[in-house]
Structures are given as C-alpha cells and as structure tokens.
C-alpha positions as CSV (number, residue, x, y, z in Angstrom):
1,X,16.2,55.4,9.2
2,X,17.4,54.6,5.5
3,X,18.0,50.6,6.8
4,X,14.3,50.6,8.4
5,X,12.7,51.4,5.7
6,X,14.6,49.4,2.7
7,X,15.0,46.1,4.9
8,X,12.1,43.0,4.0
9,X,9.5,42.9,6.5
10,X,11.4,44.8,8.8
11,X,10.0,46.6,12.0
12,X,9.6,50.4,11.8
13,X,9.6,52.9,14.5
14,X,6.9,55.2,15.5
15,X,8.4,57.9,14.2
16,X,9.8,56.6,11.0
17,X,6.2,56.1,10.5
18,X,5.1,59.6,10.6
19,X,7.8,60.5,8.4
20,X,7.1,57.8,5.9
21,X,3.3,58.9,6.0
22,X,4.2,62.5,5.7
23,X,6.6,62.0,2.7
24,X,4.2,60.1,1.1
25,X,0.8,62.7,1.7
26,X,3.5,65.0,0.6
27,X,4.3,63.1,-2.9
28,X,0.2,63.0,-3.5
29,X,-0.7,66.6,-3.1
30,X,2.6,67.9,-5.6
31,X,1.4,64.7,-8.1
32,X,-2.5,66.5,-7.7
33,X,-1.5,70.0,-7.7
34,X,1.1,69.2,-11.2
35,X,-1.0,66.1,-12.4
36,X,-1.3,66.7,-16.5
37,X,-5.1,65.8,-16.7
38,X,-6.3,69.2,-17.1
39,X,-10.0,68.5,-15.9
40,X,-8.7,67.4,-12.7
41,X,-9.9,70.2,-10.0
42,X,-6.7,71.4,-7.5
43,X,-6.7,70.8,-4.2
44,X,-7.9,74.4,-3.3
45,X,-11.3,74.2,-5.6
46,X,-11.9,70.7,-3.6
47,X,-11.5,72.2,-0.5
48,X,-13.4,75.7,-2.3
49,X,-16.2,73.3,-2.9
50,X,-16.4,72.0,0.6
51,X,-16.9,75.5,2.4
52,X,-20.0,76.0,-0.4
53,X,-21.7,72.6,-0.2
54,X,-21.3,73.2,3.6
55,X,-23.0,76.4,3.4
56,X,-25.5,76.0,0.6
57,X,-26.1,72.5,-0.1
58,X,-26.6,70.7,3.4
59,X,-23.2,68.9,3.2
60,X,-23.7,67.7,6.6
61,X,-27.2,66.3,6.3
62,X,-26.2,64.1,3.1
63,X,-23.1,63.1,4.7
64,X,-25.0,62.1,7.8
65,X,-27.4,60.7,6.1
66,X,-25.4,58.2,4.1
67,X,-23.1,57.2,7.1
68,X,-26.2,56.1,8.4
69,X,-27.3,53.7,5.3
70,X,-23.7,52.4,5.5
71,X,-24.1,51.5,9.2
72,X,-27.2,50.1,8.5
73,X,-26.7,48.0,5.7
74,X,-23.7,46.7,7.3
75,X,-25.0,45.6,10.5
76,X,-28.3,43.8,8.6
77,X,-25.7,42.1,5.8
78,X,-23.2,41.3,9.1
79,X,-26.0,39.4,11.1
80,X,-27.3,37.3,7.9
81,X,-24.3,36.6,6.3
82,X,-22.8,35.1,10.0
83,X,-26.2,32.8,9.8
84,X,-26.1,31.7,6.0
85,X,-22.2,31.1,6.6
86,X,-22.5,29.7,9.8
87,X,-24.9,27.4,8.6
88,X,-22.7,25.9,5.9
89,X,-21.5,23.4,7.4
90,X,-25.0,21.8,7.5
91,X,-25.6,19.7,4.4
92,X,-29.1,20.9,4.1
93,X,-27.8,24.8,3.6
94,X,-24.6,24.5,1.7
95,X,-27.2,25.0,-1.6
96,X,-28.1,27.7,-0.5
97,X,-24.6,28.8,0.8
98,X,-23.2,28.2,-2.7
99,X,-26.4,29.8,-4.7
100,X,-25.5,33.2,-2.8
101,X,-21.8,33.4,-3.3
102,X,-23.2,33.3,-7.2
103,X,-25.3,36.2,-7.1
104,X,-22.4,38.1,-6.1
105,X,-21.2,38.6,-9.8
106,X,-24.6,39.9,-11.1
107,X,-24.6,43.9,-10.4
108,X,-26.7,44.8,-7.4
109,X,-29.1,47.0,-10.4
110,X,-30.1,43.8,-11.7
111,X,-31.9,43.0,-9.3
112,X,-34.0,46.3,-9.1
113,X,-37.2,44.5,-10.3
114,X,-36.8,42.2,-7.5
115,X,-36.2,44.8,-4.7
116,X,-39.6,46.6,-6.2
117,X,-41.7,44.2,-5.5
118,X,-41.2,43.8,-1.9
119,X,-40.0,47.3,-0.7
120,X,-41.3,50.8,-1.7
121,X,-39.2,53.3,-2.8
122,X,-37.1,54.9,-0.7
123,X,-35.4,54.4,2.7
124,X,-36.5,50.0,3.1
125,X,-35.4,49.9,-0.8
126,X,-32.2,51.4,-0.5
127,X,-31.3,49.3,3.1
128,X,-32.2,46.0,1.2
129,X,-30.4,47.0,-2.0
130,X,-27.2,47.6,0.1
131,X,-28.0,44.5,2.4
132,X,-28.1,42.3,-0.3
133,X,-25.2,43.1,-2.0
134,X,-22.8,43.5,0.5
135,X,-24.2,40.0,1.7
136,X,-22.9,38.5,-1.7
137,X,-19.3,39.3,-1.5
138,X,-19.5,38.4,2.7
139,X,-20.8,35.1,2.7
140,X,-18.1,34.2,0.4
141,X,-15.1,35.4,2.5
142,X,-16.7,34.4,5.6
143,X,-17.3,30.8,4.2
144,X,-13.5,30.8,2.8
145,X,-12.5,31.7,6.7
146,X,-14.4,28.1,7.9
147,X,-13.4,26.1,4.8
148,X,-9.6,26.8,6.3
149,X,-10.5,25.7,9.4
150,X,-7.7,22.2,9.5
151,X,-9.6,19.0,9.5
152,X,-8.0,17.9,12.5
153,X,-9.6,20.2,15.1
154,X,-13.0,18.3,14.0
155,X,-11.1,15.1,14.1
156,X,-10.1,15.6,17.7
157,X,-13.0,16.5,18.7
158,X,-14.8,13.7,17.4
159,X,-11.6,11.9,19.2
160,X,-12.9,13.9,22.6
161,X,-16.4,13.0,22.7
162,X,-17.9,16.3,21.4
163,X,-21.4,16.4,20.1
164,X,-22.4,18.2,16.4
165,X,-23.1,21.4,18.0
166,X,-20.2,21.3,20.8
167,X,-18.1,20.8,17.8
168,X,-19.9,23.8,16.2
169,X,-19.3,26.2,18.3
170,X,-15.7,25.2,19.8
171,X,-13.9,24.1,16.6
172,X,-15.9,26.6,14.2
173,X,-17.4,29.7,16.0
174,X,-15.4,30.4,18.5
175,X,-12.1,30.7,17.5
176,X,-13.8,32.3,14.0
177,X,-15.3,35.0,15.1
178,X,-12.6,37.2,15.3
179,X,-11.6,36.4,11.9
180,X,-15.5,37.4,10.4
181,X,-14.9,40.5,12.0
182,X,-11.7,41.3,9.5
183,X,-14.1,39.8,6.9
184,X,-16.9,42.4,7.6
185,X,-13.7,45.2,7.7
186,X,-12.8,44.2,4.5
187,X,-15.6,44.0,3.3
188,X,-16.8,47.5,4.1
189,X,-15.7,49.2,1.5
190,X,-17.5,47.2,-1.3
191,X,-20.6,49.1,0.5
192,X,-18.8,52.4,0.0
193,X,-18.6,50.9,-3.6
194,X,-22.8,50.3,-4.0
195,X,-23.8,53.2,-1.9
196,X,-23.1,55.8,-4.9
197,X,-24.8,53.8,-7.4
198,X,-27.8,52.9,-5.3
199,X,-28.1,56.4,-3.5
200,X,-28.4,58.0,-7.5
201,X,-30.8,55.2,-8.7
202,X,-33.2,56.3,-5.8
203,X,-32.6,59.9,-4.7
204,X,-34.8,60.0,-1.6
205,X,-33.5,60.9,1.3
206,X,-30.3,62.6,-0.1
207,X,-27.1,61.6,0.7
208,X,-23.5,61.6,-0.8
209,X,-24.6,59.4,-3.7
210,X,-27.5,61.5,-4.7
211,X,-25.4,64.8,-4.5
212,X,-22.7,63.0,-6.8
213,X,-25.4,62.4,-9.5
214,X,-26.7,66.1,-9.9
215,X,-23.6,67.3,-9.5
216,X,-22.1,69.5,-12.5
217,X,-19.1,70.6,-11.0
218,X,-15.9,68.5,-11.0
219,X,-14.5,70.1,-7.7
220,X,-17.7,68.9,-5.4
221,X,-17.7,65.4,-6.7
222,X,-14.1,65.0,-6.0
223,X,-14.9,66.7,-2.4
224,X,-17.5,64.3,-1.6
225,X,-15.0,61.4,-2.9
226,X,-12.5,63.1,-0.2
227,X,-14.7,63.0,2.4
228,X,-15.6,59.3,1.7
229,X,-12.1,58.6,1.9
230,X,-11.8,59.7,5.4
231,X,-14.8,57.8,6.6
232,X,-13.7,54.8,5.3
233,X,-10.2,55.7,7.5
234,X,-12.3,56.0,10.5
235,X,-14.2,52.9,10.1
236,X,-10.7,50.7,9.4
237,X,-9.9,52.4,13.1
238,X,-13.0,51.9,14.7
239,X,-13.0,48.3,13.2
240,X,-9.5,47.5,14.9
241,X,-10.6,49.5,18.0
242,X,-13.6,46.7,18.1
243,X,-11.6,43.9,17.5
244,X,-9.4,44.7,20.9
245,X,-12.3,45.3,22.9
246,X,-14.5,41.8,21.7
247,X,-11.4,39.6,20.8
248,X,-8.4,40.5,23.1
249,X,-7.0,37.3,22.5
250,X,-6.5,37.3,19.2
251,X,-4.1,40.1,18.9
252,X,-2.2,38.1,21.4
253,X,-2.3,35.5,18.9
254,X,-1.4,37.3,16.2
255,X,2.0,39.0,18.1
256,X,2.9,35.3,18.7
C-alpha cells in the first residue's frame, strides 16, 4: 500500500482509500481533542450540544429550513447566470456580462439598501440576497468555461455552413453544459459562505444562520458548523450523482 500512496498521480485501490480516509479522520479528531486553543469545545460538548439543540431548540426545523434557502437560491442564481453567460457571446450583452462579474467583489451587505426597496423583509429578501450573490461569482466561472471554448470549433463551423444559433448551441451549449454543472458544484459552497451572514442580518424564518448569531455557547456554533459540513458532502455527491444521470457522456470523456 506504501507505493500507492507515495507514487505521483498514481491510481489507488478501493480499499487503500478507506484506510487513507480513516487515518486521516483519525489524525483530525486527536489534533481536536489535544488542539492547544483552550476555547475550542471537544468533540463530546459538539456532539453534547447536538442532543440539546435537537431537543430544545428545533434543530431540525432551522436546519430544514436553511437547506431549503440554499436549494432555492441555487436553482434561481443557476437558471440566470446560464442566461446572462449564455448570452455573452452576443455583443449587445457582454456589458452587461462584464458589469456582473464586477459586483462580485462588493460584499453581498452592501447591497442591502438595494434589496429593500424591492423585496420585504423576510423570506423574498433573503432568496434575492442569496440569488444575487451567488450569481456574481457564477457568471464569472461559467463565462471563463465558454471563453476556453478553441476558436476552431466556430471556425469549422463557419467552414460547415452553420447558422449563428446552430453554432450556438452545437459549438457553445452543448458540449458546455456539463461543464456549468461543475461550475454550479463549485460554486455551491460560496452560498454556504452568504447564507450565515444573510440568515443573521434577517432572522425570520430561523435557520442555521440565525441560530449562529444568538448563540452564546461555543459548542452549538461549532455543531451547526459540523452539520453544515456534512451537507455540503452530500450536495458534492448528489452533484456527481446528477452529472451521470444528465451528462453520461462526459464521464466517458473524462476516463479517455
């Protein structure tokens, strides 16, 4: 197993794997349970603090409830950032193409003002806060995906007799879309990222961000950052589950 492991890009088996991810969960737990920051809750209190906020502090409806603005947000910033990258390659949008990929360095609070004056507060507020941002950071990686796109596939094309939109959707949709979808996966996590922030800045509704803000104890915000750890595990799975059951032939691809 020693030469698996140690060689450059070499292949692993299945169950070197499970040792390597054993070893490795292993080395985490002894570097939490003898870390030297004394603040730092053990890994009983965490799991102390899950069994309470189960019990007393609907752990389940918060959790539930922010899974749900995640999924949300996602879907809405998935479906316009495919249209305002899509679009790029129209003179007439690249503006506005370009104007977005700018507002993703401004933090998502400053534009609170903005958000106000169209959606009240609460639930709408919340799903456009989180739209919007995680639109930002999309647009740009799904415009960097068609930007790589080799000149010569429009060339040939051109060479073939193809029309502006037959060109469109054979040279730059199709054989893109699987890669948006590892965009959007990638992506995901920079919602994780906003959803604590905007979930404390407007409280209604609950959820995990809310219960991290009023939370005075160190052990249940490091068991809500646990949890959030193993949903964003589960949505790296379901992501790859998706990508072999829309885009078969790009893992086929990719073994090649």
């Amino acid at each position: 197993m020693a030469h698996e492991i140690f060689r450059v890009f070499g292949n692993v088996r299945n169950l070197t794997r499970i040792y390597l991810a054993v070893m490795w969960t292993g080395a985490f737990f002894l570097l939490w349970v003898f870390s030297p920051i004394k603040a730092l809750p053990y890994p009983s209190e965490v799991w102390h603090a899950v069994g309470e906020m189960w019990n007393k502090y609907a752990l389940g409806y918060h959790v539930l409830t922010t899974i749900k603005l995640n999924v949300v947000g996602l879907v809405y910033s998935t479906v316009l950032s495919l249209v305002i990258s899509y679009l790029s390659v129209v003179p007439l949008v690249q503006p506005v193409n370009k104007f977005v990929q700018i507002l993703r360095y401004i933090p998502i609070i400053g534009f609170n003002l903005i958000f106000l004056a169209f959606f009240p507060i609460g639930w709408a507020l919340k799903v456009a806060m989180l739209t919007a941002g995680m639109s930002f950071f999309l647009v740009t990686s799904m415009t960097g995906v068609i930007q790589e796109i080799p000149q010569m596939r429009f060339e040939l094309a051109k060479v073939l007799g193809y029309n502006d939109w037959q060109v469109f959707y054979t040279v730059v949709m199709r054989p893109t879309l699987p890669h948006m979808l590892d965009m959007v996966a990638q992506n995901a996590a920079i919602g994780w990222v906003m959803i604590a922030s905007i979930e404390s800045f407007n409280r209604t509704e609950g959820g995990i961000g809310s219960q991290i803000a009023i939370a005075t104890d160190l052990s249940r915000v490091y068991a809500y950052l646990f949890i959030i750890g193993i949903i964003a595990l589960v949505e790296d799975f379901l992501f790859v589950l998706l990508k072999r059951i829309l885009f078969p032939y790009s893992l086929i691809a990719e073994r090649g």
